[in-house]
Structure formats: C-alpha cells, structure tokens
N, CA, C and O atoms as a Maestro MAE file, in Angstrom:
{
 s_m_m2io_version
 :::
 2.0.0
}

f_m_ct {
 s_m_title
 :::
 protein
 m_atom[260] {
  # First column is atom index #
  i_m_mmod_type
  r_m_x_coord
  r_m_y_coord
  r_m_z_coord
  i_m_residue_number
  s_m_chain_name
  s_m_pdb_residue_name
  s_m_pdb_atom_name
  i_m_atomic_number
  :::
  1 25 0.840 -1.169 0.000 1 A "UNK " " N  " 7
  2 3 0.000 0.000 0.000 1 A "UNK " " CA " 6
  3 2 0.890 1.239 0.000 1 A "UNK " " C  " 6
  4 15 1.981 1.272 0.570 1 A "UNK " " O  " 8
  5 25 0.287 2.387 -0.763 2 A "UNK " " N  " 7
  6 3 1.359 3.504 -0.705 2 A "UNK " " CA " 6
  7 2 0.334 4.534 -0.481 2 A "UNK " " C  " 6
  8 15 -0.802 4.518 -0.955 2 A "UNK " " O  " 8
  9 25 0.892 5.518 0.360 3 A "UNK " " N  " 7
  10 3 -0.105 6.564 0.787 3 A "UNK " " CA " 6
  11 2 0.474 7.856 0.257 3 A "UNK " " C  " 6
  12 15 1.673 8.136 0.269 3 A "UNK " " O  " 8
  13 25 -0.690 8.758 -0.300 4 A "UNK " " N  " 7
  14 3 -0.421 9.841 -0.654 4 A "UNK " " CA " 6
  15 2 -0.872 11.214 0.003 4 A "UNK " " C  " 6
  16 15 -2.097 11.329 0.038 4 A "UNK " " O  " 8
  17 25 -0.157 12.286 0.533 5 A "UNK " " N  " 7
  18 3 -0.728 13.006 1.614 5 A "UNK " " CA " 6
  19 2 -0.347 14.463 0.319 5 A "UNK " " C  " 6
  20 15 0.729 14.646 -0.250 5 A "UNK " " O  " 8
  21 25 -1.866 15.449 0.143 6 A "UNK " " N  " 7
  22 3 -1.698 16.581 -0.469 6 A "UNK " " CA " 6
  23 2 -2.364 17.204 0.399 6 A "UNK " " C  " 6
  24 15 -3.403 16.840 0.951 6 A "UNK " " O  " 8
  25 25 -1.658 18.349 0.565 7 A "UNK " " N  " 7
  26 3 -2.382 19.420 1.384 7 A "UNK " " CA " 6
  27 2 -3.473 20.566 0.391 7 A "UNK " " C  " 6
  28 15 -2.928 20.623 -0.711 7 A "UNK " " O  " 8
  29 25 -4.289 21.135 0.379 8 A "UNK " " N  " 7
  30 3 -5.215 22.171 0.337 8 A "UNK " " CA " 6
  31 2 -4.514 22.622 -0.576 8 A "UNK " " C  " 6
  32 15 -3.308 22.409 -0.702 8 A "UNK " " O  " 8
  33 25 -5.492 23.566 -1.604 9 A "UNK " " N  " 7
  34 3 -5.020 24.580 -2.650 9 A "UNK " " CA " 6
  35 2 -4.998 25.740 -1.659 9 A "UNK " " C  " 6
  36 15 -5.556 25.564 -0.576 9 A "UNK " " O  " 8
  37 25 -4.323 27.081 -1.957 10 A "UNK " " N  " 7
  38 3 -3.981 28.114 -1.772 10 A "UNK " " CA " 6
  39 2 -5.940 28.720 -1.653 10 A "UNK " " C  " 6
  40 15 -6.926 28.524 -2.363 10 A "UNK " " O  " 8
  41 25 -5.645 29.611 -0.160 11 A "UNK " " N  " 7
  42 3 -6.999 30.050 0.214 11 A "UNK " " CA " 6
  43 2 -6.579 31.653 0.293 11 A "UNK " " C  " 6
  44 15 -5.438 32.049 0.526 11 A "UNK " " O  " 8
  45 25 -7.558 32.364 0.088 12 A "UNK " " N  " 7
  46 3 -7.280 33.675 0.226 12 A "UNK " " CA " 6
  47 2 -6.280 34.050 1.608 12 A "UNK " " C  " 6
  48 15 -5.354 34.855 1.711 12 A "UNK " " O  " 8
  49 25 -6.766 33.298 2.403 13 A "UNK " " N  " 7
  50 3 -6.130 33.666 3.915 13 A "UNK " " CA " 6
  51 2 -4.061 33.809 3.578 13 A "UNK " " C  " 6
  52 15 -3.115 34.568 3.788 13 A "UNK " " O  " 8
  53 25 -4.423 32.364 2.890 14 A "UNK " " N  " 7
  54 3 -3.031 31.669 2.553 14 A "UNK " " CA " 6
  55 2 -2.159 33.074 2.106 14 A "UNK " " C  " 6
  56 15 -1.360 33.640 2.853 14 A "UNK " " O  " 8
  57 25 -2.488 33.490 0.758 15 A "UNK " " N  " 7
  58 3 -1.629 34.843 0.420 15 A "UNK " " CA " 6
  59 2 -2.009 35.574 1.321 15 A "UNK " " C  " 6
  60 15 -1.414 36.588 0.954 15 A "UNK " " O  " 8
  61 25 -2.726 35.985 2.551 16 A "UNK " " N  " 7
  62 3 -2.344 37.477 2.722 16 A "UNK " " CA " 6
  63 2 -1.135 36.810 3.882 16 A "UNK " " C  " 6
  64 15 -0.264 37.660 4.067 16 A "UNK " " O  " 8
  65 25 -0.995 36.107 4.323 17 A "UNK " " N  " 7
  66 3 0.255 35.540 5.015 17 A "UNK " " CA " 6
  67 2 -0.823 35.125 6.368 17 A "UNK " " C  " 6
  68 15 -0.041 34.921 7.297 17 A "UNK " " O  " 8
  69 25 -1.904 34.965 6.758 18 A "UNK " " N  " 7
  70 3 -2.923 35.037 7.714 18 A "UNK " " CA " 6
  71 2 -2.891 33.513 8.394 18 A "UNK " " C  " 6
  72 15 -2.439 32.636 7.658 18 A "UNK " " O  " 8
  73 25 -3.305 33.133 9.659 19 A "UNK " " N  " 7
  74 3 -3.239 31.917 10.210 19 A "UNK " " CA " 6
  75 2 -5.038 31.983 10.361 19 A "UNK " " C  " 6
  76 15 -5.797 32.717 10.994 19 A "UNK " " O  " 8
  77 25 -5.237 30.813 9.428 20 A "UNK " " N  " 7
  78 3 -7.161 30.616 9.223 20 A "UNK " " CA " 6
  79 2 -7.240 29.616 10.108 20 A "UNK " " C  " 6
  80 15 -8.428 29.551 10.427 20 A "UNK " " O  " 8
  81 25 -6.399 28.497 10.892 21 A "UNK " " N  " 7
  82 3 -6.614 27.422 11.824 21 A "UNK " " CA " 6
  83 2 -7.992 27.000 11.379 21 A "UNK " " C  " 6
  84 15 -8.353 26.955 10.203 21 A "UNK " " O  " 8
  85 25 -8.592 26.750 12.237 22 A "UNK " " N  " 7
  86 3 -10.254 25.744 11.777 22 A "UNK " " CA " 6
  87 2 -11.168 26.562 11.261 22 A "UNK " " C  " 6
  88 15 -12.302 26.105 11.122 22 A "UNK " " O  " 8
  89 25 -10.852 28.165 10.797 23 A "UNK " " N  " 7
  90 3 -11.404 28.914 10.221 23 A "UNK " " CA " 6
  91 2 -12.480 27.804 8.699 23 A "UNK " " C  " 6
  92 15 -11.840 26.805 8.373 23 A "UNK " " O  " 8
  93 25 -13.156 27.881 8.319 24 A "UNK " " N  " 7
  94 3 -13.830 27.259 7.095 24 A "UNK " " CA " 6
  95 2 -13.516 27.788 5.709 24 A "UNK " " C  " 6
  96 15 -14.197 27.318 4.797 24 A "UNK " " O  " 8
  97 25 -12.762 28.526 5.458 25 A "UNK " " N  " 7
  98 3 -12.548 29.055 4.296 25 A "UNK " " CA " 6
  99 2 -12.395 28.391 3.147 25 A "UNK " " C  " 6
  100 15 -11.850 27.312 3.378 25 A "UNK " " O  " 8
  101 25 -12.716 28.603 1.589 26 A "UNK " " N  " 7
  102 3 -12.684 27.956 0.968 26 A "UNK " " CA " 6
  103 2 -11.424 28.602 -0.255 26 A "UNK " " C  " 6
  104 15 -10.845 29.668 -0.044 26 A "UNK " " O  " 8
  105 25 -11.197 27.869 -1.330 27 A "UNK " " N  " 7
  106 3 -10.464 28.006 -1.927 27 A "UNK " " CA " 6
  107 2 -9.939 29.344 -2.620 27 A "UNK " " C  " 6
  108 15 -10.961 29.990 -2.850 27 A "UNK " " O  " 8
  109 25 -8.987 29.966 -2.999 28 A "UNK " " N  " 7
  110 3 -8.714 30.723 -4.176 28 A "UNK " " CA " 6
  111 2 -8.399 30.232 -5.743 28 A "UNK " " C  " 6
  112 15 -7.877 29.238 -6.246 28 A "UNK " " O  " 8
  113 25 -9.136 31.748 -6.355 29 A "UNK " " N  " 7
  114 3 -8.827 31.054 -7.912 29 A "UNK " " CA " 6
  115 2 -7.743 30.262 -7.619 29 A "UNK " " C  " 6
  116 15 -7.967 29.079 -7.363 29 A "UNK " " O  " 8
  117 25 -6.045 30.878 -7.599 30 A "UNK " " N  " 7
  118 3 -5.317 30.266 -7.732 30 A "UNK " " CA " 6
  119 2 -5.120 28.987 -7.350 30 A "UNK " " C  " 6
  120 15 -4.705 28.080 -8.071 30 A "UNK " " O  " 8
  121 25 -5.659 28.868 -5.309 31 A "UNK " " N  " 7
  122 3 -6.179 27.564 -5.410 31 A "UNK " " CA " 6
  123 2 -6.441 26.388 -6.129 31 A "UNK " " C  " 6
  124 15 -5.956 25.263 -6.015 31 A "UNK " " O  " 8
  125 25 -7.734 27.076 -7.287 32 A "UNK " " N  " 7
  126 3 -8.518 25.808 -7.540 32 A "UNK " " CA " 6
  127 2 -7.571 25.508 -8.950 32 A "UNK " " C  " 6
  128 15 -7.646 24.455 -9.582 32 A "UNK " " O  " 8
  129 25 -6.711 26.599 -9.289 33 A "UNK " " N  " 7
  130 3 -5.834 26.213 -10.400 33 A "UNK " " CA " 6
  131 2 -4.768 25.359 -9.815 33 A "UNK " " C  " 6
  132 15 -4.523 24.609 -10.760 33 A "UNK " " O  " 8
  133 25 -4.055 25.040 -8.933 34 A "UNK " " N  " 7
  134 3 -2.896 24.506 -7.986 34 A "UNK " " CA " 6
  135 2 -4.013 23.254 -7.943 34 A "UNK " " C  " 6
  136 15 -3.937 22.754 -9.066 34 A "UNK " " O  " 8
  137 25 -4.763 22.702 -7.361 35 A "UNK " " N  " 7
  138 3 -5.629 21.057 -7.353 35 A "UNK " " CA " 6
  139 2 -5.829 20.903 -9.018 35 A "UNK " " C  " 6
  140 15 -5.702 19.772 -9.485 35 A "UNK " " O  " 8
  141 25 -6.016 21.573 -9.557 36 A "UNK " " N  " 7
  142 3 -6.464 21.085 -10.918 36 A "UNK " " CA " 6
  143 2 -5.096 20.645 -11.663 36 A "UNK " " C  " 6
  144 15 -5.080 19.594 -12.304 36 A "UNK " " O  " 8
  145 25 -4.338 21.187 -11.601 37 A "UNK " " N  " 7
  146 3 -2.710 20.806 -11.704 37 A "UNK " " CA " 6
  147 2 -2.482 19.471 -11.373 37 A "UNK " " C  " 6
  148 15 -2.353 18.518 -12.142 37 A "UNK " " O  " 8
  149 25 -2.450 19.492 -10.302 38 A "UNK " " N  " 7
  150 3 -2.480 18.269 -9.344 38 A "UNK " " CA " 6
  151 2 -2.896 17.481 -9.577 38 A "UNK " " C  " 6
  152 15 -2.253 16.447 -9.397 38 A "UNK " " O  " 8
  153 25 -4.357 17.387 -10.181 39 A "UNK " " N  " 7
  154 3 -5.146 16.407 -10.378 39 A "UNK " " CA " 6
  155 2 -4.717 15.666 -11.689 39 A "UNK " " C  " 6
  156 15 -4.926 14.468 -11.879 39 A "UNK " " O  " 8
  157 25 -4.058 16.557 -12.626 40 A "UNK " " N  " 7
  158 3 -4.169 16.313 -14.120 40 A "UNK " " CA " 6
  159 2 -2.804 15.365 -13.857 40 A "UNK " " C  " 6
  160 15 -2.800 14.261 -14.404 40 A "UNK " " O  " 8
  161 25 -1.457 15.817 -12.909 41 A "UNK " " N  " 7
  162 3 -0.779 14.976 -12.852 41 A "UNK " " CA " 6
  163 2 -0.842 13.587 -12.217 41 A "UNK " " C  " 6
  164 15 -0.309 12.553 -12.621 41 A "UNK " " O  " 8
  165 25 -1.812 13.833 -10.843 42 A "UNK " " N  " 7
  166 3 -2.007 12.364 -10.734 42 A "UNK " " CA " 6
  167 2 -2.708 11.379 -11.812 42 A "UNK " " C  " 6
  168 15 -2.357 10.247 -12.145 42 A "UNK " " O  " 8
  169 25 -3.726 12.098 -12.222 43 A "UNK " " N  " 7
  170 3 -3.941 10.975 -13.942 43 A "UNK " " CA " 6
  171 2 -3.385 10.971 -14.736 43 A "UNK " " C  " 6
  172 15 -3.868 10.352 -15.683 43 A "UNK " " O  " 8
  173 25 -2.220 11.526 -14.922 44 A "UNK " " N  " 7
  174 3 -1.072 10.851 -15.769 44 A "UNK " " CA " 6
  175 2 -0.437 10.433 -15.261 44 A "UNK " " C  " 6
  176 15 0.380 9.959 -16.051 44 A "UNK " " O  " 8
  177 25 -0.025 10.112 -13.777 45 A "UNK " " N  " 7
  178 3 0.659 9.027 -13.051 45 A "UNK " " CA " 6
  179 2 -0.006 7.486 -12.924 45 A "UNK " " C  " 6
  180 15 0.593 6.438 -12.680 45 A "UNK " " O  " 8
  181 25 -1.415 7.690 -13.165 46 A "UNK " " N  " 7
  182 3 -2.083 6.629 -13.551 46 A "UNK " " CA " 6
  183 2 -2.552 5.969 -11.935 46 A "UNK " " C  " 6
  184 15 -2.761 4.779 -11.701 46 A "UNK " " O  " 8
  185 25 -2.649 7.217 -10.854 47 A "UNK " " N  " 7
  186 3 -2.460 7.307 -9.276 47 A "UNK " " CA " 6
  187 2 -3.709 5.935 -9.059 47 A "UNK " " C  " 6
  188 15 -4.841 6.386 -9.231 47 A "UNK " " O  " 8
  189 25 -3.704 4.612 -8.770 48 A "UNK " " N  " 7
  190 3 -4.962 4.121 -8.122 48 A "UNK " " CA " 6
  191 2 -5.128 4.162 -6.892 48 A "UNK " " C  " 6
  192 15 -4.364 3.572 -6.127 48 A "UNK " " O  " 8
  193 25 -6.187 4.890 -6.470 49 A "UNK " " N  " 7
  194 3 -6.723 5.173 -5.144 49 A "UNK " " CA " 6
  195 2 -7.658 4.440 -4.900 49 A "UNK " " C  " 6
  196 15 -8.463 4.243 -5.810 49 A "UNK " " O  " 8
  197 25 -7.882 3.746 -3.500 50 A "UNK " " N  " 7
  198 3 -8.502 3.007 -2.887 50 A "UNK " " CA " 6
  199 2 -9.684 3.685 -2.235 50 A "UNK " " C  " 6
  200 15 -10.815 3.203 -2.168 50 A "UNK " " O  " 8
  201 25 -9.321 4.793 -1.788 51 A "UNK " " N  " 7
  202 3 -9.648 5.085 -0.502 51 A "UNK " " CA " 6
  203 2 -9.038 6.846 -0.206 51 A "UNK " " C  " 6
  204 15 -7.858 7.101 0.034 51 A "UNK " " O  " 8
  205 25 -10.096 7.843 -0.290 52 A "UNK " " N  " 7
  206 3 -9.564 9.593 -0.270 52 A "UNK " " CA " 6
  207 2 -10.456 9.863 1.052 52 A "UNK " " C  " 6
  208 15 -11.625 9.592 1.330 52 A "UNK " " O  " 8
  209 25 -9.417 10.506 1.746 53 A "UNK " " N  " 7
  210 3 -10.342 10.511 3.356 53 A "UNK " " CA " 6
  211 2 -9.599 12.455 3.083 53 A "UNK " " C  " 6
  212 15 -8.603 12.955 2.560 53 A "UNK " " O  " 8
  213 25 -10.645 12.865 3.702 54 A "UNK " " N  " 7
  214 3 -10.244 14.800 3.205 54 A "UNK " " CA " 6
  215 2 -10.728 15.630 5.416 54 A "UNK " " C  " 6
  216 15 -11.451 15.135 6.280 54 A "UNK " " O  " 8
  217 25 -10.270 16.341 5.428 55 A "UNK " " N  " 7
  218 3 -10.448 17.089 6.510 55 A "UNK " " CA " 6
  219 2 -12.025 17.556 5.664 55 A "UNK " " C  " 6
  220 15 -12.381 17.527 4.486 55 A "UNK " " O  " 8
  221 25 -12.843 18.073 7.258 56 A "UNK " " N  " 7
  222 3 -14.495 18.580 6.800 56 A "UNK " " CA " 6
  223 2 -14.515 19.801 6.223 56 A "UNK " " C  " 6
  224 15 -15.382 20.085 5.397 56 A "UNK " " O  " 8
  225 25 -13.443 20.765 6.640 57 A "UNK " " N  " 7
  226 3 -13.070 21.909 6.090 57 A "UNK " " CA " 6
  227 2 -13.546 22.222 4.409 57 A "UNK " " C  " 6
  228 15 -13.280 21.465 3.476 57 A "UNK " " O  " 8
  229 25 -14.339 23.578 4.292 58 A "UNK " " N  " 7
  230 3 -14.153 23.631 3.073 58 A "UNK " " CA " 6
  231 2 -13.317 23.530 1.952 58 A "UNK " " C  " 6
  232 15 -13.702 23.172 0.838 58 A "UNK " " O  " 8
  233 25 -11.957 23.906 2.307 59 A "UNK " " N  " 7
  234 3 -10.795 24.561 1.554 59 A "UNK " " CA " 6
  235 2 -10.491 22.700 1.164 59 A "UNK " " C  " 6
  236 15 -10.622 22.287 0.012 59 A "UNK " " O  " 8
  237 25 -10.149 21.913 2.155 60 A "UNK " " N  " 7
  238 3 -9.951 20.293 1.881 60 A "UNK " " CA " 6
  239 2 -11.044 19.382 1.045 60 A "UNK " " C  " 6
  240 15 -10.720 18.577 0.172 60 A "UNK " " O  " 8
  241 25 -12.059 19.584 1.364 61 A "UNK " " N  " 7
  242 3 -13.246 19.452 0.599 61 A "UNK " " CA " 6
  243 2 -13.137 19.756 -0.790 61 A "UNK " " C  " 6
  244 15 -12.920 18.770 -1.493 61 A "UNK " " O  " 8
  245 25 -13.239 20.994 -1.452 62 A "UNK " " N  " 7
  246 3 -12.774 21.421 -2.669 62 A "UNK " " CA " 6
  247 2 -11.688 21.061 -3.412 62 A "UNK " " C  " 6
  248 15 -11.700 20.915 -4.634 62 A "UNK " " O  " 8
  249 25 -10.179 20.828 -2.255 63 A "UNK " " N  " 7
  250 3 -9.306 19.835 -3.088 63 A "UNK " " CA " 6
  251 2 -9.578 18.646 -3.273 63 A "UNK " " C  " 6
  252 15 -8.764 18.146 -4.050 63 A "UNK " " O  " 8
  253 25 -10.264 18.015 -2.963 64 A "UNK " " N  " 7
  254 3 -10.441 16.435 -2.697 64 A "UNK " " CA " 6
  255 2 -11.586 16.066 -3.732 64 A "UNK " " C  " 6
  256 15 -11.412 15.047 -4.402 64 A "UNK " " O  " 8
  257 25 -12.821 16.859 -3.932 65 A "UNK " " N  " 7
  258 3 -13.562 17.203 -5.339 65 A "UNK " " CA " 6
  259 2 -12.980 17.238 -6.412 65 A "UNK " " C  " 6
  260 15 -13.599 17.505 -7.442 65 A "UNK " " O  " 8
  :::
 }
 m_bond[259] {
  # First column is bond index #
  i_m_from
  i_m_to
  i_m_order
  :::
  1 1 2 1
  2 2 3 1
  3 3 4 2
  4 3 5 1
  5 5 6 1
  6 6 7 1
  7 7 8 2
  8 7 9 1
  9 9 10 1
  10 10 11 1
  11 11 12 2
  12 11 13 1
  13 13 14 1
  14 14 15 1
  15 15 16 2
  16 15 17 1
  17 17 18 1
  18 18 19 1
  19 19 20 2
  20 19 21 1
  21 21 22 1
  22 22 23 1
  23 23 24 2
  24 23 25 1
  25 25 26 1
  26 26 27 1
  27 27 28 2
  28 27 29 1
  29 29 30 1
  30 30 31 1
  31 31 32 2
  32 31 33 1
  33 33 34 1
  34 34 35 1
  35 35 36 2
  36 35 37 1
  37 37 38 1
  38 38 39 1
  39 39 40 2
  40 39 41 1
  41 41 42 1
  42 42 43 1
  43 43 44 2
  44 43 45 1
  45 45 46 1
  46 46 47 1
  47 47 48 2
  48 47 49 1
  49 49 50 1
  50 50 51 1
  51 51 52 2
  52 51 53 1
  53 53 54 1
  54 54 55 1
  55 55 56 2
  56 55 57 1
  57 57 58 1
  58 58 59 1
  59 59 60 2
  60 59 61 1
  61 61 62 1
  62 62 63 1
  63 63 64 2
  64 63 65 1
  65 65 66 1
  66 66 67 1
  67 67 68 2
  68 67 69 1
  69 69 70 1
  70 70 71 1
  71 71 72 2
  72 71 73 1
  73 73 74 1
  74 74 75 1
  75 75 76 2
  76 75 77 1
  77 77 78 1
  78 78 79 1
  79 79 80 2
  80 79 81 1
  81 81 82 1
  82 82 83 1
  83 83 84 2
  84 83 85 1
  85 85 86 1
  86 86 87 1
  87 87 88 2
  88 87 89 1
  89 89 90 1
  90 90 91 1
  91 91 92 2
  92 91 93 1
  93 93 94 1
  94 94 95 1
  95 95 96 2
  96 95 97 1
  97 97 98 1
  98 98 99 1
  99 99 100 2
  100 99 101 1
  101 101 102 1
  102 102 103 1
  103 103 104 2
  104 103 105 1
  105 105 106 1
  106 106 107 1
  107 107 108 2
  108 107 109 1
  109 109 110 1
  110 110 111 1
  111 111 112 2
  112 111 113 1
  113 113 114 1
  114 114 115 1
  115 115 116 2
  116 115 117 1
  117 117 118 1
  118 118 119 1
  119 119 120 2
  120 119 121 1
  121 121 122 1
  122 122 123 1
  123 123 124 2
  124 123 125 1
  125 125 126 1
  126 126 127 1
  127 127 128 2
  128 127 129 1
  129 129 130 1
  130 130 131 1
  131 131 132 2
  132 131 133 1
  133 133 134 1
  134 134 135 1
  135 135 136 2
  136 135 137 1
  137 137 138 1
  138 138 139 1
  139 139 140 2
  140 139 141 1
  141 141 142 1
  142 142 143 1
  143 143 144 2
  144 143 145 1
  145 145 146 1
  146 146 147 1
  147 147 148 2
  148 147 149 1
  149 149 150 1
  150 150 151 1
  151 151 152 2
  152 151 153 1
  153 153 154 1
  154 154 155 1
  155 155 156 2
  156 155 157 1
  157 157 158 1
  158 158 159 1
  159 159 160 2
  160 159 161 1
  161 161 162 1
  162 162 163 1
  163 163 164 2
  164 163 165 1
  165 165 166 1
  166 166 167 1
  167 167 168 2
  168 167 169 1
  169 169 170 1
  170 170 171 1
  171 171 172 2
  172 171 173 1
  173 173 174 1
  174 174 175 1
  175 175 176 2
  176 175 177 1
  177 177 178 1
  178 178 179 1
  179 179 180 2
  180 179 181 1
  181 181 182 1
  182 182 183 1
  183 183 184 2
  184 183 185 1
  185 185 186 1
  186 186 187 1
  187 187 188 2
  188 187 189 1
  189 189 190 1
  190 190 191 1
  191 191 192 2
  192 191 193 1
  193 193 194 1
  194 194 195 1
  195 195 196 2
  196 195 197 1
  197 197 198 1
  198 198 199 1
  199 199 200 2
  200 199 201 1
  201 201 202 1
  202 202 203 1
  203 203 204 2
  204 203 205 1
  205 205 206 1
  206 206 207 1
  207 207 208 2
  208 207 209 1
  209 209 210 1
  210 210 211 1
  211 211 212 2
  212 211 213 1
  213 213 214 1
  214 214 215 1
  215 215 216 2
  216 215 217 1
  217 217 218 1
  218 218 219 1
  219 219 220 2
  220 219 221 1
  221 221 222 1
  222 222 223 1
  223 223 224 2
  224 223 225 1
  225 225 226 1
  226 226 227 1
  227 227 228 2
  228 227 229 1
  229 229 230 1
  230 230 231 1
  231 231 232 2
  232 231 233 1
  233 233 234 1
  234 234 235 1
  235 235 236 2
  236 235 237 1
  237 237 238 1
  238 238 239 1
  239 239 240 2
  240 239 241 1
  241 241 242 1
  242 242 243 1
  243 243 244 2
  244 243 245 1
  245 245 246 1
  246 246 247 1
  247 247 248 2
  248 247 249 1
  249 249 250 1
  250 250 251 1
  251 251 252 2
  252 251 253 1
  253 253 254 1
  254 254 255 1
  255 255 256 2
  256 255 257 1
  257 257 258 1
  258 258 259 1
  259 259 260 2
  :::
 }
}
C-alpha cells in the first residue's frame, strides 16, 4: 500500500500571510488552479486510489472534489 498526503489549494487567507486554523474558508482562484494541476498529474501518473479521506473543512473538501 502507498499513501499519498496533499495538502489544500492556496486560500485567500493563505496569500495574505494570515493563520485561518479551523477557520472554514474555501479556496482561491489560484487555489482551484494549484488542485487542478495536481489532479491532471495524478492521472497521468495513472495514481490508483482506494480510498480519499479529506479534513471537513471547506478549503480540503474542494481539493479532494
């Protein structure tokens, strides 16, 4: 088994340099461009996932979508 750990796209909080802790915030454009990246490379890695467990958080939620 091999585990893969990605953290969150970039949230507004993220650029202003801000600590959001369990704040709910959700993604930035740039964000959702940084997971979509991501995503396109794990399907060309051909990534098989078993099993995507995401924090309840919006911002984790949206990457994990």
């Amino acid at each position: 088994m091999q585990l893969v750990v990605m953290r969150h796209g970039q949230t507004p909080a993220n650029a202003e340099g801000r600590y959001q802790g369990a704040l709910d915030i959700g993604l930035s454009d740039t964000g959702v461009a940084q997971i979509s990246a991501q995503a396109k490379m794990l399907v060309l890695a051909q990534a098989p996932f078993q099993q995507l467990l995401s924090s309840p958080l919006l911002r984790a939620r949206q990457s994990a979508a």
